[in-house]
C-alpha positions, 0 to 999 in steps of 0.5 A: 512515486506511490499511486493507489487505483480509483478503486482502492482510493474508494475502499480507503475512503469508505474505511476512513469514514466508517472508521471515523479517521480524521483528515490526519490519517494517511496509508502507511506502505512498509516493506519487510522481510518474510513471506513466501517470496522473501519480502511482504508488505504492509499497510495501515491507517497512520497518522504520526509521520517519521523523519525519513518518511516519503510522502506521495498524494494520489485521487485524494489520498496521502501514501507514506512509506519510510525510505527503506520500503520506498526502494522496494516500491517505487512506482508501485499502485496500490489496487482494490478488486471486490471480484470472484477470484478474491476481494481486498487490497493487492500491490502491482508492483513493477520491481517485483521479479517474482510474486507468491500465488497469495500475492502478499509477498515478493521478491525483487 
């Protein structure tokens, strides 16, 4: 499963409105090698679905990652902080044994 905080289901549906995305859209969570701790992520607005795609619903909003990135973030929560030490998207992924300062990548 794939869960998206309050907070962050709140900024996607600001962004999908503000954008003009039609109820097809979803977030596309992908995993690749590179960055800092070995492995980054990725995350964009995708409305065309792959035949190996896992797809999870959470407060309103459709996630989808492949099968590959799946293993890598399962059981992850996809956060948003609009605070002081920084503002935007971040992962609280529970499989990550080890996270650069940046926080955009990881290692398992």
């Amino acid at each position: 499963m794939l869960y998206i905080s309050e907070a962050a289901s709140e900024k996607i549906k600001n962004i999908m409105q503000s954008e003009q995305k039609a109820e097809k859209h979803f977030v596309r969570v992908s995993v690749q090698g590179g960055g800092c701790s070995g492995l980054s992520y990725n995350m964009e607005l995708d409305d065309k679905l792959q035949p190996d795609d896992q797809i999870f619903e959470d407060k309103g909003i459709k996630l989808v990652t492949d099968l590959r990135s799946f293993l890598y973030v399962c059981n992850t929560t996809l956060e948003f902080t609009d605070g002081l030490n920084g503002k935007g998207f971040h992962f609280s992924n529970p499989n990550a044994s080890r996270t650069c300062a940046c926080g955009d990548s990881f290692a398992v």
